[in-house]
C-alpha positions as CSV (number, residue, x, y, z in Angstrom):
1,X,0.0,0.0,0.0
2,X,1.3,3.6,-0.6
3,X,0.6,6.3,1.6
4,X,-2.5,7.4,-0.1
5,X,-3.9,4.3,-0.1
6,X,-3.1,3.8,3.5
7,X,-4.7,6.9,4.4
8,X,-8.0,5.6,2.6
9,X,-7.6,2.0,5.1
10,X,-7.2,4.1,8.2
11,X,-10.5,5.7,7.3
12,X,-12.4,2.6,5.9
13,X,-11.0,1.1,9.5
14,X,-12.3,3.8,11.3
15,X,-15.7,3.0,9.7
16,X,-15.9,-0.4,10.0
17,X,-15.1,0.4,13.7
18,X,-17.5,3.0,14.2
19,X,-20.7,0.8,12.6
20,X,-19.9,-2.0,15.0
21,X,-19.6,1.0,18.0
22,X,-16.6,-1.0,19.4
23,X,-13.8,1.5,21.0
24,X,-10.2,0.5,19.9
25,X,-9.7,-1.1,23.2
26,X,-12.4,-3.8,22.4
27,X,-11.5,-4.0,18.6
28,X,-8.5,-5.2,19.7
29,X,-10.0,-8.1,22.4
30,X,-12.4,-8.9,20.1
31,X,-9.2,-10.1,17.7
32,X,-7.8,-11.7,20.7
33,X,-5.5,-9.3,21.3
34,X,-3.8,-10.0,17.7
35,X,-3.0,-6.5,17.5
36,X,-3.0,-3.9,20.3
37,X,-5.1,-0.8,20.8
38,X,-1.9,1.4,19.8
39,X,-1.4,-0.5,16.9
40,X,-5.0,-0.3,15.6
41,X,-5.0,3.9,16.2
42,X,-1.7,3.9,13.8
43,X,-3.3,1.6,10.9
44,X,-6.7,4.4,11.3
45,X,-4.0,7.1,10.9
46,X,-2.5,5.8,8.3
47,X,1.0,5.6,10.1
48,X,1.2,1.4,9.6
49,X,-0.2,-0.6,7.4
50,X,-1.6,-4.4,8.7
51,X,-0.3,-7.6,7.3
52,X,-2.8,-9.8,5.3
53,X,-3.3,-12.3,8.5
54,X,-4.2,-9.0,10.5
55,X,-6.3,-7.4,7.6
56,X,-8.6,-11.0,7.5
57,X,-9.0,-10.9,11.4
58,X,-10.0,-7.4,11.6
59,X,-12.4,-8.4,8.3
60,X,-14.0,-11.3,10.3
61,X,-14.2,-9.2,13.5
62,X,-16.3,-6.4,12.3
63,X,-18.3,-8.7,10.0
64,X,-17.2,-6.9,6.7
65,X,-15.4,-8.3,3.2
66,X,-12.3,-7.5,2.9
67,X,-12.9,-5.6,-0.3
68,X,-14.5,-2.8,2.1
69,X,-11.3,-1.9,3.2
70,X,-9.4,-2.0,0.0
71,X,-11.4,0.3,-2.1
72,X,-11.0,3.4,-2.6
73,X,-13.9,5.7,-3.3
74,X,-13.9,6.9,0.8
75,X,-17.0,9.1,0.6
76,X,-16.3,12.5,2.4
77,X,-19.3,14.5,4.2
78,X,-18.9,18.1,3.5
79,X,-21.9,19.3,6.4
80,X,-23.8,17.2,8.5
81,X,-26.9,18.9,9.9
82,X,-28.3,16.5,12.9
83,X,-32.4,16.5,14.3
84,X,-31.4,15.1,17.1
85,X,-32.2,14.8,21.1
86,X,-29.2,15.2,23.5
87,X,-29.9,11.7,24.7
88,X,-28.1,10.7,21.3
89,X,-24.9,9.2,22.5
90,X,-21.5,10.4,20.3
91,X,-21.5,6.9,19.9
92,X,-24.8,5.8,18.7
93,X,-24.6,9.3,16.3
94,X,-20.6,8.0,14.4
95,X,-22.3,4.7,13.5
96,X,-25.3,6.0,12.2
97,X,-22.9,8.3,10.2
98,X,-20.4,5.8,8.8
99,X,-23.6,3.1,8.0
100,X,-25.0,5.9,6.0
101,X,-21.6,6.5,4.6
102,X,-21.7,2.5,3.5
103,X,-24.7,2.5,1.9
104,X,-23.9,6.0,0.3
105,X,-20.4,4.4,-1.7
106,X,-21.9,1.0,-2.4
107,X,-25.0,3.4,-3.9
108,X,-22.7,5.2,-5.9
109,X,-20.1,2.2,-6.8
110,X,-23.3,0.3,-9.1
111,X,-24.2,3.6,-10.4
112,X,-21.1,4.3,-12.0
113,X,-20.7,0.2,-13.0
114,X,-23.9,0.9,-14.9
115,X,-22.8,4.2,-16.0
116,X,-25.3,6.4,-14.7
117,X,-23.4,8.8,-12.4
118,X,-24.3,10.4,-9.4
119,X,-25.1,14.2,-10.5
120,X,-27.7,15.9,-9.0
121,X,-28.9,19.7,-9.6
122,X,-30.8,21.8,-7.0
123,X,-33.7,23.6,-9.1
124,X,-34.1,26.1,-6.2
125,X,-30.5,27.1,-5.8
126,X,-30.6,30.0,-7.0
127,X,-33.8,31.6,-4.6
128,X,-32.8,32.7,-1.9
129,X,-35.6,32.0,1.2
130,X,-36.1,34.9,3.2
131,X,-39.9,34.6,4.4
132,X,-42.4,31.7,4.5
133,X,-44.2,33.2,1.0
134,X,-40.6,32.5,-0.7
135,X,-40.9,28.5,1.3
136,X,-44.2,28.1,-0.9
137,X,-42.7,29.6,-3.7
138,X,-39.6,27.0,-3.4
139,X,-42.3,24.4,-3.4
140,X,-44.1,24.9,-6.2
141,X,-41.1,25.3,-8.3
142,X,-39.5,21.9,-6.7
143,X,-43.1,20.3,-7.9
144,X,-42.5,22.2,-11.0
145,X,-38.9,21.4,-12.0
146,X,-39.7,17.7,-11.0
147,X,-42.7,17.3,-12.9
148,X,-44.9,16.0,-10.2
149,X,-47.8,18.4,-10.7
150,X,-50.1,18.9,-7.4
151,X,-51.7,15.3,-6.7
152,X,-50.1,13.1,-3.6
153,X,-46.5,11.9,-4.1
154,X,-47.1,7.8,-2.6
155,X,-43.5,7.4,-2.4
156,X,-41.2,10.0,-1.2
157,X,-38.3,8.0,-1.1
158,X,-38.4,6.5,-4.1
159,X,-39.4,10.2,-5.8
160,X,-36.5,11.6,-4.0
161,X,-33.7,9.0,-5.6
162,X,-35.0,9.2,-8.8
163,X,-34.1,12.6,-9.1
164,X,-30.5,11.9,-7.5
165,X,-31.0,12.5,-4.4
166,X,-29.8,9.7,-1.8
167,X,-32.3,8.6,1.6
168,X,-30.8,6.4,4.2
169,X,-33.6,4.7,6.6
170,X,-32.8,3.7,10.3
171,X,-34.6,2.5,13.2
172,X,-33.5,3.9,16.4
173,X,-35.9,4.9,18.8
174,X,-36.8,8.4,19.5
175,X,-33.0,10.4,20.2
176,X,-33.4,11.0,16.6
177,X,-35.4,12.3,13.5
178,X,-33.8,12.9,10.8
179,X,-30.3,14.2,9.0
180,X,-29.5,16.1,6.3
181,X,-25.4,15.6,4.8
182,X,-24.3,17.5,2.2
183,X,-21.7,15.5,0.3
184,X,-18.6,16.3,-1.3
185,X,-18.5,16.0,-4.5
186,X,-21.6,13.9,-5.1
187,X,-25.5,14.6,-4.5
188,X,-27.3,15.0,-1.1
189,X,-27.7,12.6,1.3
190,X,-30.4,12.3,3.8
191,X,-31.2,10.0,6.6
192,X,-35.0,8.8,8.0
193,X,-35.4,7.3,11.4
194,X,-38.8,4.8,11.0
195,X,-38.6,3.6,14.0
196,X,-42.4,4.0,16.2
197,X,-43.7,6.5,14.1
198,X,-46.7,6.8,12.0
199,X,-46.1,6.8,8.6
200,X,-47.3,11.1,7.9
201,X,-44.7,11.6,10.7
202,X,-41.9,10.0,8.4
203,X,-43.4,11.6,4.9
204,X,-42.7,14.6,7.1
205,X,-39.8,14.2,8.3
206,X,-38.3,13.5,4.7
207,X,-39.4,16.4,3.2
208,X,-38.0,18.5,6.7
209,X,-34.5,17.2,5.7
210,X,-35.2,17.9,2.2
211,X,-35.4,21.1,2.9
212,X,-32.5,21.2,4.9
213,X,-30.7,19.9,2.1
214,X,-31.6,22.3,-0.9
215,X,-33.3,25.6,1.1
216,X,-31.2,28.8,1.0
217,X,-31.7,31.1,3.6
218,X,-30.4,34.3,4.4
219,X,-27.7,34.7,7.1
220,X,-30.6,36.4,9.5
221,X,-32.5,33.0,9.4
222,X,-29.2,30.9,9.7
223,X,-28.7,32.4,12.7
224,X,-32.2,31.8,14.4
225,X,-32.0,27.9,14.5
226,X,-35.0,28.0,15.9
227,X,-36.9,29.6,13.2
228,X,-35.3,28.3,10.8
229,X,-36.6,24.8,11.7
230,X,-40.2,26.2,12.0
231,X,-39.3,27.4,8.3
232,X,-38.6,23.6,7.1
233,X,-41.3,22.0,8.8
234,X,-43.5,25.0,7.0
235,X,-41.7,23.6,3.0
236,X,-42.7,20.0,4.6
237,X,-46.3,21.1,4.1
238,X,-45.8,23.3,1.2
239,X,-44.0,20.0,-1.0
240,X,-46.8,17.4,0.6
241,X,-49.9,19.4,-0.6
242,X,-49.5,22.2,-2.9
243,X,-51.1,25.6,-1.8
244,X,-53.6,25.6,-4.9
245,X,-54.7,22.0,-3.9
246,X,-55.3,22.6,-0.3
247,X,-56.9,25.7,-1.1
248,X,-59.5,23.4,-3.4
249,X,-60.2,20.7,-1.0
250,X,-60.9,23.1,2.1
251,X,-62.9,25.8,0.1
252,X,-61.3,29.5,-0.7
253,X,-62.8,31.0,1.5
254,X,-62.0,32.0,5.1
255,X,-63.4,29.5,7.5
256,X,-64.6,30.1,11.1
257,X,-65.2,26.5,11.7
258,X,-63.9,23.0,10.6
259,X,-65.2,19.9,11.1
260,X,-62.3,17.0,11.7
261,X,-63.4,14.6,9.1
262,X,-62.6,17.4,6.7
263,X,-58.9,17.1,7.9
264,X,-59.2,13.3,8.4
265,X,-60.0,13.1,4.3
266,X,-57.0,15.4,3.2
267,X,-54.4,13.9,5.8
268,X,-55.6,10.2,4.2
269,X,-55.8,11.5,0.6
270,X,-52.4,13.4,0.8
271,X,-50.0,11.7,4.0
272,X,-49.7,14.9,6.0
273,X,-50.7,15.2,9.7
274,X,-53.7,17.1,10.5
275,X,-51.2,19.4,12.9
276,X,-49.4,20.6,10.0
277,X,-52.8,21.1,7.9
278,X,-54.6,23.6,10.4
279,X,-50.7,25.3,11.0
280,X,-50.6,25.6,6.8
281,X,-54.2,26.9,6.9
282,X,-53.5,29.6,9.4
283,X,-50.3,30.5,7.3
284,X,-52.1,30.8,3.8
285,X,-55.1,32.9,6.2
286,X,-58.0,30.6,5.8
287,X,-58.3,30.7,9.5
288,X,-57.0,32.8,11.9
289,X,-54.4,32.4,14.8
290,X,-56.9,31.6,18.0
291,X,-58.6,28.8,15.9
292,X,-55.7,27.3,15.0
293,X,-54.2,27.5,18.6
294,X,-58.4,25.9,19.8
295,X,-57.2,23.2,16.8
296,X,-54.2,22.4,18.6
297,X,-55.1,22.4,22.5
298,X,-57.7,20.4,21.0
299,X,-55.6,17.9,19.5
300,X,-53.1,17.2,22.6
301,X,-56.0,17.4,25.0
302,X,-58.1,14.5,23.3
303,X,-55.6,12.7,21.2
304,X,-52.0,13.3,22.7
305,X,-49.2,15.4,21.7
306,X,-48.1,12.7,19.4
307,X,-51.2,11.2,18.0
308,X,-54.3,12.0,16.1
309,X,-57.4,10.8,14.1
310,X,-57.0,9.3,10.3
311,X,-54.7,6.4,9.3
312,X,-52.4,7.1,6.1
313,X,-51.8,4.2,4.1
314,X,-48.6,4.0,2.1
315,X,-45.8,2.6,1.7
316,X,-42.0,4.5,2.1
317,X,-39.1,2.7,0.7
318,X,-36.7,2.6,-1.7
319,X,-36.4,-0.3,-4.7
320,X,-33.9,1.6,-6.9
321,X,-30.7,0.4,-5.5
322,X,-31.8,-3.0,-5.6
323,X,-33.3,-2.6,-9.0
324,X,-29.1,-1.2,-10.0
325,X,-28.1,-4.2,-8.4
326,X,-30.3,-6.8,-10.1
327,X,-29.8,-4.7,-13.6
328,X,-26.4,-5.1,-13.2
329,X,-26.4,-8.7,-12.4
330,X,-28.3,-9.3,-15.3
331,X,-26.1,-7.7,-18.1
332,X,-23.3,-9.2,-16.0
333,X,-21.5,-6.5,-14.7
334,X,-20.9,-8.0,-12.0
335,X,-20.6,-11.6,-9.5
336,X,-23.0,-12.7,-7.3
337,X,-20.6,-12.1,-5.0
338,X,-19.9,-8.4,-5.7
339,X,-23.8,-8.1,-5.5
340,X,-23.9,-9.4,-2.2
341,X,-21.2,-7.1,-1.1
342,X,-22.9,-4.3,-2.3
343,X,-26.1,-4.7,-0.9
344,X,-24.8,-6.5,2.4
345,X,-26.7,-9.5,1.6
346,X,-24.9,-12.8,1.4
347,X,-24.6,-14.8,-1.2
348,X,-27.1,-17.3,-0.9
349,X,-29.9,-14.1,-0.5
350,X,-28.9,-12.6,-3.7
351,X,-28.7,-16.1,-5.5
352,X,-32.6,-17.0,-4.2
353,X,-33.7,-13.4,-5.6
354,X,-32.5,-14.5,-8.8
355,X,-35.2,-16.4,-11.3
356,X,-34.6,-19.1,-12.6
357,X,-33.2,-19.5,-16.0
């Protein structure tokens, strides 16, 4: 290995370390002591480089192919915006990182096998957001510039990577929402905690990081974290159901009083929460602060602050990477084997998703 290369092995290390949330300490016991602690810190640093016997026991230990740590397109993460509790341990917060990092490179690695690339271009770049009417307005031309005129969108995630953009899904309890990474070089990268939540809560929390991802605000709103995140949950409503649509289904007119199965139809027909309905209605003035406010007291008083009438049924998940992978299987680009490292599968999964021929 040359230095470079070395420097890509103490990283891919590092990784592989972090996803199995072992210190260096127990890397090294759980290789019976093979190589020591200080050892393992040089190889992440690039200072050493591990014999083959060494590189196979480390391989083994953190249930990774060998290959992981020998290739070289290390994906680097330029920003890393967290929606996070502070119960999230360090810990807990550098594997979910360097898992998303995996899946990120093994992503891109079949899309340039089958020559697609990884660009992406941000349609609202170039608008600059400095008040909620310019969040509805980077809405609509999102929609716009992505062709998905103003019905319901039944699978984000699947929307989302279609136009380039990478989602990573996790289940980890509730010290987490969502992330939003902007990567070097290569297109965005976001990351969906599933775990316990309804599935308007997730659409939601997608679009949030979306906005995270592709929103730019002025320095003023940068500052103000705070309303800054009350500006992406507001584009999460804008992109779910467009202004003209909601306007349609609730009546144009200024309303006094709503009854809930009104609400209960749009959340079911469109996958947004009835909390960020009557919020959006107050915004685009159909009703007016104190209802909103009776709408919410309402809401936590007889349903919880987490729950709610209606039941959303979709589906959120992504088939395009294992669409690449099967493609590419099929034109034979690549083993079975490669497959299975690619998709983390073993060999015997990806050989019984195969028909046969």
């Amino acid at each position: 290995m040359n230095t470079m290369r070395l420097d890509i092995f103490g990283s891919r290390l590092r990784s592989a370390r972090m996803i199995a949330g072992l210190s260096l300490r127990e890397l090294s016991e759980k290789i019976d002591n093979e190589v020591t602690k200080q050892s393992l810190s040089k190889y992440e640093k690039g200072l050493m480089q591990p014999s083959s016997e060494v590189l196979f026991s480390l391989s083994e230990a953190l249930n990774l192919k060998v290959d992981f740590f020998l290739k070289n397109n290390f994906v680097e993460f330029k920003s890393v915006d967290f929606r996070k509790k502070r119960s999230l341990s360090k810990k807990d917060e550098e594997a979910i990182l360097e898992k998303a990092r995996f899946y990120y490179e093994n992503y891109s690695e079949i899309e340039n096998i089958l020559g697609i690339g990884n660009s992406f271009h941000n349609p609202i770049e170039d608008l600059l957001i400095q008040n909620f009417d310019d969040i509805e307005r980077a809405a609509e031309l999102l929609r716009e510039s992505w062709e998905l005129g103003s019905q319901p969108i039944s699978n984000l995630i699947e929307m989302l990577e279609s136009v380039g953009i990478k989602v990573y899904t996790i289940e980890h309890g509730e010290d987490i929402d969502g992330v939003a990474i902007e990567v070097e070089g290569g297109s965005p990268l976001v990351i969906i905690n599933t775990a316990n939540k309804p599935l308007e809560r997730i659409r939601f929390t997608i679009i949030h990081e979306l906005g995270h991802s592709l929103l730019k605000f002025t320095q003023a709103i940068l500052d103000d974290e705070r309303l800054m995140e009350k500006m992406c949950h507001y584009f999460a409503s804008c992109f779910l159901i467009p202004k003209s649509k909601l306007i349609e289904m609730i009546g144009g007119i200024k309303r006094t009083y709503i009854k809930i199965n009104e609400l209960i139809a749009i959340k079911e027909y469109f996958g947004i929460s009835i909390r960020a309905l009557v919020y959006r209605l107050q915004q685009i003035e159909i009703i007016n602060t104190n209802y909103h406010k009776r709408w919410s007291i309402w809401l936590n008083n007889t349903f919880g602050s987490k729950n709610e009438p209606g039941n959303y049924i979709g589906v959120e998940k992504s088939y395009r990477f294992m669409q690449l992978i099967d493609r590419a299987l099929s034109e034979e680009l690549i083993s079975v084997s490669k497959a299975a490292g690619l998709s983390n599968l073993s060999v015997s999964d990806i050989k019984r998703m195969q028909p046969i021929g």
